[in-house]
KEZAGU-257108 format. One record per residue (C-alpha): residue in three letters; x, y, z. Coordinates in steps of 0.5 Angstrom, whole numbers, plus 500, padded with zeros to 3 digits. Layout:
BEGIN
ALAXYZ/...
This chain:
BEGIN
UNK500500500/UNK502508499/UNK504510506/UNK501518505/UNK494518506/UNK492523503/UNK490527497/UNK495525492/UNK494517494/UNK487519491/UNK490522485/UNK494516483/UNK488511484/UNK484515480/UNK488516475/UNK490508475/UNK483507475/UNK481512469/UNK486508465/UNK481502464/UNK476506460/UNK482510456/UNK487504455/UNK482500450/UNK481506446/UNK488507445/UNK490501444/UNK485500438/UNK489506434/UNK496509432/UNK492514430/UNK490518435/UNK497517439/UNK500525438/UNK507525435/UNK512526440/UNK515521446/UNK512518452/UNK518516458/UNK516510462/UNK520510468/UNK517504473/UNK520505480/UNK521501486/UNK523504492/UNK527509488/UNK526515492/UNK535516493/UNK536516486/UNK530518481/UNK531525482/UNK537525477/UNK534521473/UNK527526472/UNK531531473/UNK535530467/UNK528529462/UNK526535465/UNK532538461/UNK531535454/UNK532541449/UNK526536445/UNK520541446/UNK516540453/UNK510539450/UNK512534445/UNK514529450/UNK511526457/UNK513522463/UNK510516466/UNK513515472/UNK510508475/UNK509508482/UNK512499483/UNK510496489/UNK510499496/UNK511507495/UNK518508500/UNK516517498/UNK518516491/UNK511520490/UNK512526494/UNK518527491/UNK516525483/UNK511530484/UNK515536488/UNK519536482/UNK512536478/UNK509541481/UNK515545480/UNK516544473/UNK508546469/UNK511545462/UNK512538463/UNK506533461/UNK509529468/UNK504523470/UNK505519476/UNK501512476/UNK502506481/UNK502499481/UNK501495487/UNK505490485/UNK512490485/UNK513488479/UNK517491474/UNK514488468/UNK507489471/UNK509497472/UNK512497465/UNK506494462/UNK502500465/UNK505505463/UNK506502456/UNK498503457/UNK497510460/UNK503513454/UNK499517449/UNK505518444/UNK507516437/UNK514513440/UNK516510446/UNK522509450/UNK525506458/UNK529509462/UNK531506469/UNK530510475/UNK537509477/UNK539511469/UNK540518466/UNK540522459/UNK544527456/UNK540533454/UNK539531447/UNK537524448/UNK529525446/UNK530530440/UNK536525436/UNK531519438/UNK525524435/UNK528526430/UNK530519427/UNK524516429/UNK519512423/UNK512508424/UNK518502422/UNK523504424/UNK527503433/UNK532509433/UNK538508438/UNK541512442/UNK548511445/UNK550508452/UNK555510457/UNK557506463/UNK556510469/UNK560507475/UNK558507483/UNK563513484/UNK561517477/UNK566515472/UNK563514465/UNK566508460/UNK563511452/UNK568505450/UNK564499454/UNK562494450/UNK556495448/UNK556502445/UNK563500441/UNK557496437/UNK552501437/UNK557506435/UNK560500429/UNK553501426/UNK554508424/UNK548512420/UNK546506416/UNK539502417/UNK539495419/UNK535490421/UNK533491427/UNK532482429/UNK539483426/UNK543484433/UNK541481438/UNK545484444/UNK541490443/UNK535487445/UNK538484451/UNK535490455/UNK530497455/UNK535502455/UNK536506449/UNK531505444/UNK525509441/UNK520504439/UNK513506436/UNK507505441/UNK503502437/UNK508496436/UNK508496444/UNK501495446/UNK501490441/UNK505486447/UNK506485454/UNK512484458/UNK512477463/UNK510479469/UNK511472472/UNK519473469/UNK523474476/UNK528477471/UNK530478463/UNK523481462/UNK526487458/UNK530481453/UNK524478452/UNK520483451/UNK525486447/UNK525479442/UNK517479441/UNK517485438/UNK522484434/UNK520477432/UNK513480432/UNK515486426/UNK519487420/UNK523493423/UNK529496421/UNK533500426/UNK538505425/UNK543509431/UNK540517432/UNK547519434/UNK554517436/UNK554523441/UNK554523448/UNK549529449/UNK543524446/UNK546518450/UNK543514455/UNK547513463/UNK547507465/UNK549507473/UNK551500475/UNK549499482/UNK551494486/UNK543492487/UNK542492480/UNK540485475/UNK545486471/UNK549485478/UNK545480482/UNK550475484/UNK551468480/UNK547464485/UNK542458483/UNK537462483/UNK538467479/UNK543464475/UNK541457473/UNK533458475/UNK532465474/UNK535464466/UNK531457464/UNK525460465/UNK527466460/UNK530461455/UNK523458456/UNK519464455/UNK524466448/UNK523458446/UNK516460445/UNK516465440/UNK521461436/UNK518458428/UNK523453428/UNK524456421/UNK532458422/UNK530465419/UNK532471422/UNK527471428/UNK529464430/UNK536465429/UNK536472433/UNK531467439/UNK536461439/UNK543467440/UNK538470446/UNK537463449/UNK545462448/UNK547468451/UNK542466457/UNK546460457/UNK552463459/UNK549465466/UNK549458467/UNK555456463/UNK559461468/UNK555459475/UNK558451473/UNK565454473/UNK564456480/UNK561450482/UNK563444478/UNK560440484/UNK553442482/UNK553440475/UNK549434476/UNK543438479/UNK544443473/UNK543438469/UNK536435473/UNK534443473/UNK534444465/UNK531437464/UNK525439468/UNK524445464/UNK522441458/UNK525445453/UNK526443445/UNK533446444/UNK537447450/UNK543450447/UNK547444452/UNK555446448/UNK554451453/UNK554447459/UNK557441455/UNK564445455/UNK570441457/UNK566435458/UNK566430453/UNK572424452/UNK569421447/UNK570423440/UNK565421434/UNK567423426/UNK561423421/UNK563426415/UNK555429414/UNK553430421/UNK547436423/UNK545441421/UNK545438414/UNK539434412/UNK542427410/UNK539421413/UNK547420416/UNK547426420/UNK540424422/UNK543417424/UNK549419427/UNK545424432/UNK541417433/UNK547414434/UNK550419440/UNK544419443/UNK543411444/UNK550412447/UNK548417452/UNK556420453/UNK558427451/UNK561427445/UNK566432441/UNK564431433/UNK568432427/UNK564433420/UNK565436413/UNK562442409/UNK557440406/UNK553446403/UNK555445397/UNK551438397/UNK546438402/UNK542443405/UNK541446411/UNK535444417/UNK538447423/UNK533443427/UNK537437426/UNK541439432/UNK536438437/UNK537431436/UNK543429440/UNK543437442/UNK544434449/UNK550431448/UNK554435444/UNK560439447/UNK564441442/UNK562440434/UNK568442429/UNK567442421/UNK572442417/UNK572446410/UNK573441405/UNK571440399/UNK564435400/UNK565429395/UNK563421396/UNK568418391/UNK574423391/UNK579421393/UNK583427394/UNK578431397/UNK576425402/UNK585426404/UNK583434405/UNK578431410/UNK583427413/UNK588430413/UNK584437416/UNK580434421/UNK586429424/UNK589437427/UNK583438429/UNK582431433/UNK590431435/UNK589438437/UNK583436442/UNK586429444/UNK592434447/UNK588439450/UNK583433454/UNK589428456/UNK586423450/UNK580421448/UNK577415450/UNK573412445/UNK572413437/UNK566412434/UNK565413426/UNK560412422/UNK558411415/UNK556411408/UNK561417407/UNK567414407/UNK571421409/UNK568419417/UNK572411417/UNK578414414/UNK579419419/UNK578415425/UNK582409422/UNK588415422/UNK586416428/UNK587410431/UNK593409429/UNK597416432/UNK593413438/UNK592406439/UNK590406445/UNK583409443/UNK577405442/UNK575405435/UNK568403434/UNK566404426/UNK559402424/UNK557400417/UNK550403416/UNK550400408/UNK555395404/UNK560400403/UNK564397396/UNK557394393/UNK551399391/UNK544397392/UNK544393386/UNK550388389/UNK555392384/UNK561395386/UNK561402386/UNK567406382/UNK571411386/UNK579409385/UNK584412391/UNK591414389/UNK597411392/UNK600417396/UNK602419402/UNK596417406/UNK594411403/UNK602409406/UNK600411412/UNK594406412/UNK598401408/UNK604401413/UNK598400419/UNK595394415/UNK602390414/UNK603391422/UNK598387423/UNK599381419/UNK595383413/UNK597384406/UNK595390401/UNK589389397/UNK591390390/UNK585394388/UNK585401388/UNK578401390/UNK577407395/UNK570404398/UNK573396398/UNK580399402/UNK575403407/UNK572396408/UNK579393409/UNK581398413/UNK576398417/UNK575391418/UNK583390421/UNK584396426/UNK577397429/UNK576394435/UNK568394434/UNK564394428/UNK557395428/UNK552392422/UNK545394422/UNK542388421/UNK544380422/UNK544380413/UNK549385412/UNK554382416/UNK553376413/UNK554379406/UNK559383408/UNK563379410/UNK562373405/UNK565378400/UNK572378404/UNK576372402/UNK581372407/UNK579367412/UNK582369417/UNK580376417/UNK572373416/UNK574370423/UNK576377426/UNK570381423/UNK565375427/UNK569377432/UNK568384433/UNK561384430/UNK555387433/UNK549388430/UNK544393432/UNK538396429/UNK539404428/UNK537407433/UNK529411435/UNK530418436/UNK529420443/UNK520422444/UNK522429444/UNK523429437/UNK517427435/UNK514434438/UNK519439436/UNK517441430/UNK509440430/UNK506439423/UNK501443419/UNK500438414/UNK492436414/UNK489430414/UNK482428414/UNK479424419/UNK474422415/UNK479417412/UNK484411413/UNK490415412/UNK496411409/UNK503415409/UNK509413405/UNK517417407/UNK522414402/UNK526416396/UNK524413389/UNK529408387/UNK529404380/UNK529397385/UNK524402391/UNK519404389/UNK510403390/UNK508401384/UNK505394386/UNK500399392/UNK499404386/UNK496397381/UNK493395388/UNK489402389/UNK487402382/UNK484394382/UNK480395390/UNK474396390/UNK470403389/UNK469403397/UNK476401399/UNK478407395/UNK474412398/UNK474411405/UNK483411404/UNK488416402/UNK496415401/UNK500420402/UNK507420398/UNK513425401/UNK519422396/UNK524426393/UNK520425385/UNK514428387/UNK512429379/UNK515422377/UNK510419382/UNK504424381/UNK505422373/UNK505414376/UNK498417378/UNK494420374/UNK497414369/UNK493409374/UNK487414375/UNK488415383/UNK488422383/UNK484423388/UNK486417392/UNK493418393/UNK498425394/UNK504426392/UNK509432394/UNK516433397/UNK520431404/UNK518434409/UNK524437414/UNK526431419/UNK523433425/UNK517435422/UNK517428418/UNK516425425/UNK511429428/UNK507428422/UNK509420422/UNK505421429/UNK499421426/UNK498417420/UNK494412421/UNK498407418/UNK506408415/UNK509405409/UNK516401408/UNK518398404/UNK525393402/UNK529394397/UNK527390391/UNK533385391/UNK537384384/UNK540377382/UNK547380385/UNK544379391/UNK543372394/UNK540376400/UNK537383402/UNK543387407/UNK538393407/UNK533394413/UNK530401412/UNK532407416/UNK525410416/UNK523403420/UNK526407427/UNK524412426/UNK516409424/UNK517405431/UNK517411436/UNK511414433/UNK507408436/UNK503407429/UNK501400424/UNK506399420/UNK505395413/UNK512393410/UNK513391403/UNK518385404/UNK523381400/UNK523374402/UNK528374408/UNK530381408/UNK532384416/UNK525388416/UNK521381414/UNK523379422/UNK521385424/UNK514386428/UNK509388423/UNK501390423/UNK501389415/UNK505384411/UNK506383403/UNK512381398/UNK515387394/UNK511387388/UNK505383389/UNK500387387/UNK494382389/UNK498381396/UNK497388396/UNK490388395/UNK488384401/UNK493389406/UNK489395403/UNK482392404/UNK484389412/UNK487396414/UNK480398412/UNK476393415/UNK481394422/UNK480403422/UNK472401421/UNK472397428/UNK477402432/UNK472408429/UNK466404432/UNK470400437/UNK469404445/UNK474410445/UNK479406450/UNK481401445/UNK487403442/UNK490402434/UNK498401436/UNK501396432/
């Protein structure tokens, strides 16, 4: 409560109370906002430090009448009112209002005042802070409906000094007199001062008023992220600068206690998670910089008490975040090293498989891969994976290629520095795990290895690497220089002879085979068939010996949830969905002959839904079999989107590849097959005769091009989704 009872207590309520009739007018049009400035300046127990603050607005050399202050009374008056309204009373020129908030909250009061302002513009300033005489006028002058202008800021000490060269303002003077984006530059956003924003813009939000601290962050990414501003600096003179006085009370000087450091901060990452599109536009790249530099704060309470860690951790887990940016506290932390040539953020189904990879493993990693933009694109989300377990992640610029054996040395000999480098700096690396159909990754690992032979070296196969998918052997030749001496001169050491073919893909495998010290197939066929193209019984031996199988891994269920799909799918249907690229032995032709041969009934009531890399060579398939309506052909979906919508299909398709006569037995099992398991769904599989998926758990089964097998599945998953819509609403669907 106030503690004068008088008639000035009367004044503010009533003032407070009028705003409740005005505000929605105000709120409603920009229009009737007067051109000019409305300061807001919330106060809590401010009344040995606002004087200089007030007093400085009262000496703007902007015309009085073209700007108002709107003190906010925060919480209990400590004799800030009669104070605030001595210098009103003096001063009848200036448009001076004094509002109170009972609750102290800094957010609740800034949010008031947002409300009472009845000018174009708006700007903060801190009861501690003060202004230099021309701070309004420059801000006006350079002010447009969609545009922030800002002013410089000067660093006050306790004892008065001033530092122009802090800095922040060493970046708000780098900007000059040209126009930038305001999403652009995220440490401008970190806090109020300074800036002139439209009014409007600002009564379209709200700060949090449940944030103990970082309100002014968030705040300040909402309306950024909420508006297609530009933003330019009014002036770089310390005349229109804003003061800054650090105080030892002050937020940015709380101590790096748990609270403040570790909780405090989770739930502003929380509230900034919020606002992100998951697009890595602008606006969510500015989001993930400011959840970054939230995380500096916990990075730094770590550093001080390592002892905590654990709690830390439990903390940020409880927070139930998407894309907690766990470098920051994974630094330092990781004895194990994973080199995958194609690794997040490039959209490859081996980064994907990798991150899966860390994940299962459960061990904070360091992770060494390649420059693949020029191959591949970018999905930034993809690092959300296996986030959680990454300290360091290190790309190296090389030249991206398969089967080029100069550009795969570059990778090489490039990452191998970094890896050594790394080692040293740690006391050695535990474990090495490399991981292909890119043989860039086992090629370094295998030089990694034998610099340091006491490292565990386990190396997964995703595919057979020295055949393709029809069983031939794929053409890509090394050169006989100085790294492949290093590799041959490894070999010999062990007892094995020099392959005579110049393949790079066979020498990977060779290579592989005799210095890993685990070697991981997917599946129990592509360990057989690997091995059985090796003809040195000895080293056969040494593979069984080594080998484990293990199915790639289900991604982690939150990542099923990170990017939510807008996909529409109709409830009024059986919706069938397909994710997979179209091969010349994959495809879906036998479901396509099934669809166009089931009855009219079955037909109506099914939709399949294609996303594969030729969307327009599967739309001509169906407009050939007359299935327009009934099937829908487009384009991948990103990653984690694909999950999502994965969720809700009500029944996925994968199929086996469709083995040529080269292979006396299938060595393929689908990735999509993990990731269709995490979603809960019936699966239907197209199976070749003793292939890994045939042995899997499956709601449906038909043989690789059978069509009529295909009929009966598609009249079963009709008959099944028929009795689960009339069956209690407590029976279930899985698979």
């Amino acid at each position: 409560m106030l503690l004068d009872k008088d008639a000035r207590e009367a004044e503010i309520l009533v003032l407070r109370e009028s705003l409740k009739d005005v505000a929605p007018a105000i709120a409603r049009s920009s229009t009737e906002l007067a051109h000019g400035v409305s300061v807001v300046i919330p106060s809590f127990r401010g009344r040995d430090r606002i004087a200089s603050c007030l007093q400085s607005l009262i000496e703007q050399t902007l015309d009085p009448d073209r700007f108002e202050i709107v003190l906010v009374i925060n919480g209990e008056d400590d004799g800030t009112y009669a104070l605030a309204g001595s210098m009103r009373d003096a001063n009848p020129a200036h448009q001076f209002r004094i509002l109170y908030q009972a609750v102290p909250s800094a957010g609740a009061a800034r949010n008031l005042g947002i409300t009472a302002a009845r000018f174009q513009y708006l700007t903060f300033v801190d009861d501690d802070d003060y202004v230099g005489p021309a701070f309004l006028s420059e801000l006006l002058a350079a002010a447009a409906p969609d545009c922030v202008a800002i002013a410089p800021i000067i660093n006050v000490s306790s004892l008065g000094d001033e530092d122009p060269l802090n800095a922040l303002n060493a970046q708000i003077s780098a900007r000059g007199k040209k126009k930038f984006s305001f999403n652009a530059v995220s440490s401008i956003l970190g806090f109020n001062a300074c800036k002139l924003i439209p009014t409007s813009a600002a009564k379209e939000i709200a700060y949090s008023e449940s944030l103990r601290s970082g309100e002014d962050i968030c705040f300040m990414a909402r309306l950024a992220v909420g508006n297609t501003f530009e933003a330019i600096v009014a002036s770089n003179d310390a005349s229109a600068a804003y003061f800054r006085v650090l105080r030892d009370e002050s937020i940015s000087r709380q101590p790096l206690d748990f609270d403040f450091a570790v909780q405090q901060r989770l739930e502003v990452i929380r509230e900034l998670e919020s606002m992100r599109s998951w697009d890595s536009a602008a606006n969510d790249l500015l989001l993930t910089g400011l959840m970054r530099s939230q995380a500096n704060f916990i990075r730094r309470y770590l550093d001080a008490n390592p002892a905590d860690r654990q709690r830390v951790v439990q903390t940020i887990e409880s927070f139930g975040l998407k894309d907690f940016p766990w470098s920051r506290i994974n630094q330092g932390t990781a004895r194990d090293l994973v080199v995958s040539y194609c690794f997040a953020p490039y959209s490859d189904t081996s980064a994907v498989i990798a991150s899966k990879a860390i994940v299962e493993r459960g061990r904070v990693v360091d992770v060494i891969y390649n420059d693949m933009s020029s191959v591949r694109k970018k999905d930034a989300n993809l690092e959300t994976i296996a986030g959680r377990l990454i300290d360091t992640a290190t790309e190296i610029h090389a030249p991206a290629s398969f089967s080029g054996w100069t550009q795969i040395c570059e990778f090489v000999s490039k990452g191998i520095s970094v890896a050594d480098r790394r080692d040293a700096l740690i006391g050695g690396y535990e474990t090495v795990y490399s991981r292909v159909l890119w043989p860039g990754s086992h090629f370094l690992a295998a030089l990694f290895k034998i610099r340091h032979s006491g490292v565990k070296w386990t190396a997964e196969f995703s595919d057979p690497l020295s055949t393709d998918a029809n069983g031939m052997p794929r053409s890509g030749d090394l050169v006989r220089d100085d790294m492949f001496d290093a590799f041959n001169r490894a070999v010999a050491a062990k007892g094995f002879a020099p392959l005579e073919t110049d393949s790079l893909f066979a020498w990977c495998e060779y290579l592989t085979y005799i210095l890993a010290d685990e070697l991981i197939f997917t599946n129990e066929n592509q360990l057989s068939y690997m091995r059985d193209h090796v003809p040195d019984k000895r080293l056969r031996r040494i593979i069984e010996g080594k080998a484990v199988v293990r199915v790639h891994p289900t991604p982690p269920a939150r990542s099923y949830e990170v990017l939510p799909s807008k996909y529409a799918l109709s409830r009024s249907v059986v919706n069938v969905g397909y994710f997979g690229a179209f091969y010349e032995n994959r495809g879906l032709h036998e479901v396509l002959t099934a669809l166009s041969n089931v009855s009219p009934d079955v037909r109506r009531k099914l939709r399949l839904h294609v996303f594969t890399n030729k969307a327009d060579d599967v739309a001509r398939q169906v407009q050939g079999f007359g299935l327009g309506g009934v099937v829908k052909a487009q384009g991948y979906r990103p990653y984690l989107e694909f999950l999502n919508l994965a969720s809700q299909f009500d029944v996925l398709l994968v199929n086996d590849v469709e083995r040529s006569g080269e292979m006396l037995i299938n060595p393929f099992l689908p990735s999509k097959y993990s990731d269709y398991l995490g979603t809960g769904r019936p699966v239907w599989g197209l199976l070749d005769e003793g292939s890994a998926l045939s042995s899997k758990p499956l709601a449906y089964k038909s043989e690789v091009g059978n069509s009529v097998q295909a009929v009966n599945v598609l009249e079963e998953i009709l008959k099944d989704w028929l009795n689960s819509r009339s069956a209690p609403e407590t029976a279930g669907t899985g698979s």
